[in-house]
PDB file of N, CA, C and O in Angstrom:
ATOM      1  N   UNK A   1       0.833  -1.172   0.000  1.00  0.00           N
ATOM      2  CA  UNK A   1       0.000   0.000   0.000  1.00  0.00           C
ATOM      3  C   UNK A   1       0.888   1.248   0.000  1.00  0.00           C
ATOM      4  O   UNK A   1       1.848   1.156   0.764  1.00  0.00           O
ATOM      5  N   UNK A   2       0.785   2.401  -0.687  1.00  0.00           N
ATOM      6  CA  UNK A   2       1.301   3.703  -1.075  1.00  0.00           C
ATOM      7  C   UNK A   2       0.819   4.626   0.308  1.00  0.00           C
ATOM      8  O   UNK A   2      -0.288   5.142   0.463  1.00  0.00           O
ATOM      9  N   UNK A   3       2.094   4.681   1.350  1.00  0.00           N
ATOM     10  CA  UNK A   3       1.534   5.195   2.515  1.00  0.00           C
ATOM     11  C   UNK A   3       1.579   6.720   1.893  1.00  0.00           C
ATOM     12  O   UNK A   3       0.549   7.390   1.967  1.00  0.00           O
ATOM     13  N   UNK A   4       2.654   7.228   1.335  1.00  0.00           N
ATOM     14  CA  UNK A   4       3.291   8.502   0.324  1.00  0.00           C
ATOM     15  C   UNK A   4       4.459   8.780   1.306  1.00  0.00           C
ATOM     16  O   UNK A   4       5.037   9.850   1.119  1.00  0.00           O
ATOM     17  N   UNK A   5       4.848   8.098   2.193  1.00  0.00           N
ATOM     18  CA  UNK A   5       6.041   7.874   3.622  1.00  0.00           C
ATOM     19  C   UNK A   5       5.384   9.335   4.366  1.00  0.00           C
ATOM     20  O   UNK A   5       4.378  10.023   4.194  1.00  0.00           O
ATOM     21  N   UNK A   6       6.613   9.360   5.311  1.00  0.00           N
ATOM     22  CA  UNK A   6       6.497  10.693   6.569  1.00  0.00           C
ATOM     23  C   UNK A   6       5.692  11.349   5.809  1.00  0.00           C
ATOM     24  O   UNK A   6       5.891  11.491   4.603  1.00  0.00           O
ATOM     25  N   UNK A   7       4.636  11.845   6.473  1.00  0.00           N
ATOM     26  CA  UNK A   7       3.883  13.470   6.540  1.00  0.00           C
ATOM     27  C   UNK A   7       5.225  14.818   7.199  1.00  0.00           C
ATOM     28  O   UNK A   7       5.431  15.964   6.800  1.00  0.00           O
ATOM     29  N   UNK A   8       5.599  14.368   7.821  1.00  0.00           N
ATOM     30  CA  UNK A   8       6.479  15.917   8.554  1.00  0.00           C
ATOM     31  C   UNK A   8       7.607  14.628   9.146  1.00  0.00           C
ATOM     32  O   UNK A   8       7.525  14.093  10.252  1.00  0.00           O
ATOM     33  N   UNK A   9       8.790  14.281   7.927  1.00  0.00           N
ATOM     34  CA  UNK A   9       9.792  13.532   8.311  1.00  0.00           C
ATOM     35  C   UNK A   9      10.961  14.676   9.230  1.00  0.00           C
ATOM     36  O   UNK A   9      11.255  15.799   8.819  1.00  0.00           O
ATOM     37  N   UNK A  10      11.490  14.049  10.528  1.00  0.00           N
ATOM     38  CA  UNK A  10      11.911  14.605  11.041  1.00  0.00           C
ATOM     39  C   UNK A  10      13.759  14.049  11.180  1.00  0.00           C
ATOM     40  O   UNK A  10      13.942  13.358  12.182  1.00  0.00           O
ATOM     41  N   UNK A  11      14.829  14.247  10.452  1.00  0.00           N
ATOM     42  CA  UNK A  11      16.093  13.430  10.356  1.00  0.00           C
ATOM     43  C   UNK A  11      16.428  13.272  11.394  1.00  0.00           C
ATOM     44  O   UNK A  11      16.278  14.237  12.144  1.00  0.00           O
ATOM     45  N   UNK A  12      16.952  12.188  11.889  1.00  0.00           N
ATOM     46  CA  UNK A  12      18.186  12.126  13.381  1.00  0.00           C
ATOM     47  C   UNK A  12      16.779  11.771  14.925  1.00  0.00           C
ATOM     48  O   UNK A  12      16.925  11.421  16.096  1.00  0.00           O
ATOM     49  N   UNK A  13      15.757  12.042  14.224  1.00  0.00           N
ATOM     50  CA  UNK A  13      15.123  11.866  15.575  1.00  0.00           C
ATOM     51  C   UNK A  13      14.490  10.026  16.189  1.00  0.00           C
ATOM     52  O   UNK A  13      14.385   9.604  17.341  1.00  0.00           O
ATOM     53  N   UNK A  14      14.283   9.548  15.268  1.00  0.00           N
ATOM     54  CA  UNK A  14      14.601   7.964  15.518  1.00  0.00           C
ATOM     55  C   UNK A  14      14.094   7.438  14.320  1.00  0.00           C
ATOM     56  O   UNK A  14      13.085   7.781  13.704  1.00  0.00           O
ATOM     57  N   UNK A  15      15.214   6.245  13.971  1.00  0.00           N
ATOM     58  CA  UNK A  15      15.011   5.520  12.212  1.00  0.00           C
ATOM     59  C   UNK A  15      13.730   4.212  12.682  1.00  0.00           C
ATOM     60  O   UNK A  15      13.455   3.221  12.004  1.00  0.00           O
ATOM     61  N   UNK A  16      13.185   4.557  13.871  1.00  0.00           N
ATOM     62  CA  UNK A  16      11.887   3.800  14.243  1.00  0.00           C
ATOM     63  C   UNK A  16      10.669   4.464  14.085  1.00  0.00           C
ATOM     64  O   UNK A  16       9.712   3.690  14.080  1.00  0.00           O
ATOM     65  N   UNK A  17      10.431   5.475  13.973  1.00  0.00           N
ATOM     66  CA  UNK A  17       9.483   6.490  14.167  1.00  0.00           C
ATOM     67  C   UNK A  17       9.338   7.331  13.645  1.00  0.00           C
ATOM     68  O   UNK A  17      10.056   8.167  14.192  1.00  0.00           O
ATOM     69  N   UNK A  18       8.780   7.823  12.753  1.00  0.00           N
ATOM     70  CA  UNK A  18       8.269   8.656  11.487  1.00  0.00           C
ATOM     71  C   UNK A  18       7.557   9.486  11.517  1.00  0.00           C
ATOM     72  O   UNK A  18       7.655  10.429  10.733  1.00  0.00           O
ATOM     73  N   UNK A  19       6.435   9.391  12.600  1.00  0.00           N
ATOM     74  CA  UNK A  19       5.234  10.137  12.545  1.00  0.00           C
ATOM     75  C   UNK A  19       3.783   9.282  11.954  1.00  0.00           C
ATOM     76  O   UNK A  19       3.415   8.107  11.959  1.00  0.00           O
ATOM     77  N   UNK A  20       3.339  10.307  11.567  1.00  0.00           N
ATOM     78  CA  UNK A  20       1.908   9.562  10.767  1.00  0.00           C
ATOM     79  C   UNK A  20       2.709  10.051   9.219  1.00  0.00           C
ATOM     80  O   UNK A  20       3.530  10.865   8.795  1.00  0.00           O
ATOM     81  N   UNK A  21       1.800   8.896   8.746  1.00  0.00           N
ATOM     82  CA  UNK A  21       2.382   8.799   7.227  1.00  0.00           C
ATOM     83  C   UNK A  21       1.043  10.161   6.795  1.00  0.00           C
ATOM     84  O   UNK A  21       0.019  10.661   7.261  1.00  0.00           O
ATOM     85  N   UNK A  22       2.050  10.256   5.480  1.00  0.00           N
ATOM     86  CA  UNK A  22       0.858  11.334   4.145  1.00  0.00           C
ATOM     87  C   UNK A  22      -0.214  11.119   4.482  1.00  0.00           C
ATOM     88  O   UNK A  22      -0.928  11.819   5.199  1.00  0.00           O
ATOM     89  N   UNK A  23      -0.579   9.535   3.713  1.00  0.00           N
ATOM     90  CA  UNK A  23      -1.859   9.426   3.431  1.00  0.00           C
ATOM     91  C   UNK A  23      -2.688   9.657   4.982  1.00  0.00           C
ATOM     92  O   UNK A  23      -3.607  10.476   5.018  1.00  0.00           O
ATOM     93  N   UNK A  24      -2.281   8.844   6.305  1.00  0.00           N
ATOM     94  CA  UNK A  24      -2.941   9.203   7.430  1.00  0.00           C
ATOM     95  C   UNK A  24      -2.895  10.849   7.312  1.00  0.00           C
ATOM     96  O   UNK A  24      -4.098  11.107   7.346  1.00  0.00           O
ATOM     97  N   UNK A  25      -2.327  11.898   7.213  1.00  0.00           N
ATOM     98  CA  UNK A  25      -2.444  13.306   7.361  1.00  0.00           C
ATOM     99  C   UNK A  25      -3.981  13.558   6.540  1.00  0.00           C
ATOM    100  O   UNK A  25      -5.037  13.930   7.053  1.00  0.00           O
ATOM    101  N   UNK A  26      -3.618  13.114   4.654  1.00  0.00           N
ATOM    102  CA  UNK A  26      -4.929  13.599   3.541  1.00  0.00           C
ATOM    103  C   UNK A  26      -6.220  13.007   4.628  1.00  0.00           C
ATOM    104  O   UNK A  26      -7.227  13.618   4.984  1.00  0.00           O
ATOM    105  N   UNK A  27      -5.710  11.381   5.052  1.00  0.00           N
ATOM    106  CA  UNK A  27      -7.619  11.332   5.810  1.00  0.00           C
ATOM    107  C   UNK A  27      -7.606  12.179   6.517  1.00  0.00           C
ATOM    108  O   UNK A  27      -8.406  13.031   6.129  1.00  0.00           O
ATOM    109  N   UNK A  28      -6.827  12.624   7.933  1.00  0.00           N
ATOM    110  CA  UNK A  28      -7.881  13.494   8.306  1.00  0.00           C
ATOM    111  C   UNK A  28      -7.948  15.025   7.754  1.00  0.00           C
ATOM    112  O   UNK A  28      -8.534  16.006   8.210  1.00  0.00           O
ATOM    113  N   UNK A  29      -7.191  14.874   6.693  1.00  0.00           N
ATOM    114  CA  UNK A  29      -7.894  16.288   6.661  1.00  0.00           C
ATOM    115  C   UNK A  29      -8.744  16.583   5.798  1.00  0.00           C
ATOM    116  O   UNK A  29      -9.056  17.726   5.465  1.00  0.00           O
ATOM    117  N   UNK A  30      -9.489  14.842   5.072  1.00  0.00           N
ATOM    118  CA  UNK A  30     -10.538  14.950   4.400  1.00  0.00           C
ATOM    119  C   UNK A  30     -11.680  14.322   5.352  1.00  0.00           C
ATOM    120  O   UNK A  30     -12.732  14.017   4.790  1.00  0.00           O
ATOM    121  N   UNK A  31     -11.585  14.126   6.574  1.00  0.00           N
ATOM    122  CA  UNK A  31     -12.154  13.815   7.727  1.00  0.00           C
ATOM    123  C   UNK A  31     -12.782  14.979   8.020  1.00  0.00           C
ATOM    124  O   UNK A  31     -13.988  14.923   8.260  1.00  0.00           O
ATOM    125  N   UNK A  32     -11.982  16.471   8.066  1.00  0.00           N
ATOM    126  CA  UNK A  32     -12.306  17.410   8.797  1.00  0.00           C
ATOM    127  C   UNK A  32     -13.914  17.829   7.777  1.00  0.00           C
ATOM    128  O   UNK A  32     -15.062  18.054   8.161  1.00  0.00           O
ATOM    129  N   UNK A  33     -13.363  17.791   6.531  1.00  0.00           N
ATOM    130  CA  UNK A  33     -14.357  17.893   5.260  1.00  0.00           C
ATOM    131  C   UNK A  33     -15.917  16.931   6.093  1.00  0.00           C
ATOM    132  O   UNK A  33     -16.972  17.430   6.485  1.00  0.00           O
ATOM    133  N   UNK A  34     -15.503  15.545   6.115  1.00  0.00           N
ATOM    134  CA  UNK A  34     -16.511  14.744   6.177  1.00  0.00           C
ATOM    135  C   UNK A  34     -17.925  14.833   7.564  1.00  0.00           C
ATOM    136  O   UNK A  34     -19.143  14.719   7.699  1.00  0.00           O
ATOM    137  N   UNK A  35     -16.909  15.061   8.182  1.00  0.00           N
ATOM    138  CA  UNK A  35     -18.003  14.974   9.607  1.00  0.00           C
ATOM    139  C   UNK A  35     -18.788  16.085   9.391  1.00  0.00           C
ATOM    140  O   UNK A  35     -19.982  15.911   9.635  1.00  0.00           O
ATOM    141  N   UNK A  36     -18.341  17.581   8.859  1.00  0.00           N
ATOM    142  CA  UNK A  36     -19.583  18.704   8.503  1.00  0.00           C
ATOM    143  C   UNK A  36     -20.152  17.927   7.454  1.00  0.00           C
ATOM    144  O   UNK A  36     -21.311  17.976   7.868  1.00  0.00           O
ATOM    145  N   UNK A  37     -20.209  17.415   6.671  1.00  0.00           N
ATOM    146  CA  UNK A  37     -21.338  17.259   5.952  1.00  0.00           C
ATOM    147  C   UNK A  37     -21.965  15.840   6.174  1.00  0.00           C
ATOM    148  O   UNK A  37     -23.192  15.885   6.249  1.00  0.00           O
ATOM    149  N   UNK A  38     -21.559  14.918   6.264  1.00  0.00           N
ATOM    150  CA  UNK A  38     -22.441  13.969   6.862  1.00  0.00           C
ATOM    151  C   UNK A  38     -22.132  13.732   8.096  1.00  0.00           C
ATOM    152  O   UNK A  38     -21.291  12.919   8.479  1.00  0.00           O
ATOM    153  N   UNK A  39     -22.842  14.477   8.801  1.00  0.00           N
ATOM    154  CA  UNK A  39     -22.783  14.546  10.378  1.00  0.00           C
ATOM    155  C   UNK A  39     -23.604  13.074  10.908  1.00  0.00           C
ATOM    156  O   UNK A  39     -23.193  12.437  11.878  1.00  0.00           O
ATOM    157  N   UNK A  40     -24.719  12.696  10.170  1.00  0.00           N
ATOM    158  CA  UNK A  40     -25.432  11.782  10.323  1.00  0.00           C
ATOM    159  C   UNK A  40     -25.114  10.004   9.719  1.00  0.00           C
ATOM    160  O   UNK A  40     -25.868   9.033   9.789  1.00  0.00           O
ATOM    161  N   UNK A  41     -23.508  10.124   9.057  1.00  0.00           N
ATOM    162  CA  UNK A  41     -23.509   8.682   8.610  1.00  0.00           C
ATOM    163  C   UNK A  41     -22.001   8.216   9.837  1.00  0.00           C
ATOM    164  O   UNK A  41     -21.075   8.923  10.235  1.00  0.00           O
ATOM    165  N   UNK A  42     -22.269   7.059  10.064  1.00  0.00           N
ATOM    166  CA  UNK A  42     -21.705   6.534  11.020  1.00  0.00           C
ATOM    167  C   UNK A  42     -20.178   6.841  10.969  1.00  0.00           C
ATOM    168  O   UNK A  42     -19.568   7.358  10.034  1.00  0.00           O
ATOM    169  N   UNK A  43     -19.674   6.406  12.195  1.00  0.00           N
ATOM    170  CA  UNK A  43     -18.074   7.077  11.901  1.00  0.00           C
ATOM    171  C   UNK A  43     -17.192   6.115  10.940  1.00  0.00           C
ATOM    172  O   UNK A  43     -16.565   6.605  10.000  1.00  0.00           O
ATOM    173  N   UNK A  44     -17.169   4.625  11.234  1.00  0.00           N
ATOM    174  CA  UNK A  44     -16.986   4.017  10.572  1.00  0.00           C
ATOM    175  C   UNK A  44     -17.037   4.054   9.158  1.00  0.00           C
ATOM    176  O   UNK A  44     -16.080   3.634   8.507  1.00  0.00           O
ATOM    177  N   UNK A  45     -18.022   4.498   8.626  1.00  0.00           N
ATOM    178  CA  UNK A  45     -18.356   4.142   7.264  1.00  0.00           C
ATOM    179  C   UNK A  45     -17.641   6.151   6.471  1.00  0.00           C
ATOM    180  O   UNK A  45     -17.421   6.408   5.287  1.00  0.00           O
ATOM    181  N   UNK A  46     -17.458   7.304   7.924  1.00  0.00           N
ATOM    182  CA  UNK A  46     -16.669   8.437   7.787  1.00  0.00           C
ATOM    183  C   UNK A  46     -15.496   8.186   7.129  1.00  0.00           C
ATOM    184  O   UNK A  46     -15.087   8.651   6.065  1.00  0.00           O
ATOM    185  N   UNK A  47     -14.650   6.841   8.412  1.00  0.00           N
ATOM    186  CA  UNK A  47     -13.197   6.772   8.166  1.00  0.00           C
ATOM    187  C   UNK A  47     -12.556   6.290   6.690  1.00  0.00           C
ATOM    188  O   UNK A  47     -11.592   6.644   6.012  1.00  0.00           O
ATOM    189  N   UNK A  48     -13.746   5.171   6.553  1.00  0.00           N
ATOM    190  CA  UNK A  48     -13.374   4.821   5.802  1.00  0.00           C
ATOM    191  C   UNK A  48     -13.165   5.435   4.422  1.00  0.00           C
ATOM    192  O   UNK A  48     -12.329   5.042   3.608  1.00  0.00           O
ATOM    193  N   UNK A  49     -14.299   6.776   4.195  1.00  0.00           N
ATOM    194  CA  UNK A  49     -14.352   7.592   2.888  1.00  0.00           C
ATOM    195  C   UNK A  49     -13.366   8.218   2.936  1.00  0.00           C
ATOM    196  O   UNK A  49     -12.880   8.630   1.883  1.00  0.00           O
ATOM    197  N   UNK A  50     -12.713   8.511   4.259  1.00  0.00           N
ATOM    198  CA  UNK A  50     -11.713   9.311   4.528  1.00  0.00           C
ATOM    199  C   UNK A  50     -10.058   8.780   3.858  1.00  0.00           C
ATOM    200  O   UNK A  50      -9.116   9.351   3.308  1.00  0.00           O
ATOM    201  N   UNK A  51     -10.393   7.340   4.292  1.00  0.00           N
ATOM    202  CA  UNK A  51      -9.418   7.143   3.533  1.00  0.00           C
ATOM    203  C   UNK A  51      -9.338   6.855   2.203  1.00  0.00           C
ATOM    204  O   UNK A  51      -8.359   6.988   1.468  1.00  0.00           O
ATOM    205  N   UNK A  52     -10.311   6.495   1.967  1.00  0.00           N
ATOM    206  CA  UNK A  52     -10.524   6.212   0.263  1.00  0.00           C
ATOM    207  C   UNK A  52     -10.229   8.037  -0.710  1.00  0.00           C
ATOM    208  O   UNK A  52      -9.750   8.384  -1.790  1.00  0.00           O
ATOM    209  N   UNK A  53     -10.685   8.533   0.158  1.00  0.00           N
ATOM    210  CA  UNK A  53      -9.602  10.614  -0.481  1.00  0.00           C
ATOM    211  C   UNK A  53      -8.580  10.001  -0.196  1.00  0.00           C
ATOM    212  O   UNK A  53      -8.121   9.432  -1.186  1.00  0.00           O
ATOM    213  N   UNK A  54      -7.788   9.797   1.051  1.00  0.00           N
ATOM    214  CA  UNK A  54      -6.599   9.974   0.820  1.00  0.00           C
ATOM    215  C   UNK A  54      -6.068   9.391  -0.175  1.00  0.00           C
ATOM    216  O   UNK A  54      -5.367  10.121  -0.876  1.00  0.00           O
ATOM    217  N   UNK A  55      -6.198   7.870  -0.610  1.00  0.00           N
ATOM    218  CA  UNK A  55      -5.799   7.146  -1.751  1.00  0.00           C
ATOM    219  C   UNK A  55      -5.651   7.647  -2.660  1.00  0.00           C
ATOM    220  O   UNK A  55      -4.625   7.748  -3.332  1.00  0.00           O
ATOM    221  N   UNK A  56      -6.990   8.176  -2.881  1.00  0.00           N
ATOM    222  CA  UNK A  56      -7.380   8.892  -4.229  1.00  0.00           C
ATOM    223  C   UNK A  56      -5.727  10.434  -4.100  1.00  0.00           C
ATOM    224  O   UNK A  56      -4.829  10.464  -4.942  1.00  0.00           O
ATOM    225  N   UNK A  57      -5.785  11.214  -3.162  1.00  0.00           N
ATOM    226  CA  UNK A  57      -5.027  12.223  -2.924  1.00  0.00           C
ATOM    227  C   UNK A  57      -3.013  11.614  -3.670  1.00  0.00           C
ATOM    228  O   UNK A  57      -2.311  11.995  -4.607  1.00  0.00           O
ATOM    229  N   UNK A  58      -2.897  10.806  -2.830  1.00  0.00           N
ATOM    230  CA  UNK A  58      -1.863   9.768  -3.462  1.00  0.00           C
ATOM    231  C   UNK A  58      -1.852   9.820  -4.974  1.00  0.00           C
ATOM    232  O   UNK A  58      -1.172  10.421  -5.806  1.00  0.00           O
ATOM    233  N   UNK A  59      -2.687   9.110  -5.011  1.00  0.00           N
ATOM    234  CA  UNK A  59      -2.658   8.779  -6.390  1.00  0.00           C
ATOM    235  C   UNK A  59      -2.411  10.229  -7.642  1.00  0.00           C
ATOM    236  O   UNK A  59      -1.508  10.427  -8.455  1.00  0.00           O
ATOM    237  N   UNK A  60      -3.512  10.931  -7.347  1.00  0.00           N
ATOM    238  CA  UNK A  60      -3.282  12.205  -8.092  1.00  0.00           C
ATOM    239  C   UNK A  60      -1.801  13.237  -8.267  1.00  0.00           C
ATOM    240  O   UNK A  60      -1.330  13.893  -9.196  1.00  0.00           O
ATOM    241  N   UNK A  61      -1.364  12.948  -6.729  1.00  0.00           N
ATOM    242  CA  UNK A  61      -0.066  13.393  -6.556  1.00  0.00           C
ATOM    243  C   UNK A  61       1.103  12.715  -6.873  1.00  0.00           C
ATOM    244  O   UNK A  61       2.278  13.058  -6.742  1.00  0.00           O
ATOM    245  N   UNK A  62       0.455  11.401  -7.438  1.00  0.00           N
ATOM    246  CA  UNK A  62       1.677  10.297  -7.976  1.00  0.00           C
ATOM    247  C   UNK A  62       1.527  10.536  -9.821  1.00  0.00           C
ATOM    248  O   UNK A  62       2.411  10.174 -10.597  1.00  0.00           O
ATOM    249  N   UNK A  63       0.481  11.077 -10.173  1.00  0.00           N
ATOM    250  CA  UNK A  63      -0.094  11.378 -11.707  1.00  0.00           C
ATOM    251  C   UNK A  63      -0.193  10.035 -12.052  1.00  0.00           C
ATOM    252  O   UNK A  63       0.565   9.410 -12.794  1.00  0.00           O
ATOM    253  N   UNK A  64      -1.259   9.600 -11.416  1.00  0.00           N
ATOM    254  CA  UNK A  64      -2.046   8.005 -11.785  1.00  0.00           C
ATOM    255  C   UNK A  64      -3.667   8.526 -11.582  1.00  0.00           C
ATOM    256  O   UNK A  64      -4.457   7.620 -11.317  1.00  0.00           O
ATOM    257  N   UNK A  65      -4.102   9.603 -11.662  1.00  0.00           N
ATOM    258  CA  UNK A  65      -5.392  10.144 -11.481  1.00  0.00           C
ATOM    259  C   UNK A  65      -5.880   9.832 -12.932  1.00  0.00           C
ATOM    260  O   UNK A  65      -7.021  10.138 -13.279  1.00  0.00           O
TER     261      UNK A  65
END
């Protein structure tokens, strides 16, 4: 799976620990999008659209859109 690596890679601070990857950053910040407008569909079925942008976000930024 195309995480897109580190969101905010930080050098020297540990080759264990990265942060949250890209794509975790695009969900939530197509999360922030989601919960105002379907306030009423379950969170579950939120996260998951959430991540299906980010993919999609990946992808476009890889020029496979």
């Amino acid at each position: 799976m195309n995480t897109g690596g580190p969101a905010f890679p930080v050098n020297g601070y540990s080759p264990d620990f990265n942060g949250m990857t890209l794509r975790d950053y695009f969900a939530a910040k197509a999360m922030q999008s989601l919960i105002t407008v379907q306030f009423q569909t379950k969170q579950a079925q939120s996260a998951e659209t959430a991540y299906e942008w980010a993919d999609a976000m990946l992808e476009a930024r890889n020029g496979n859109s």
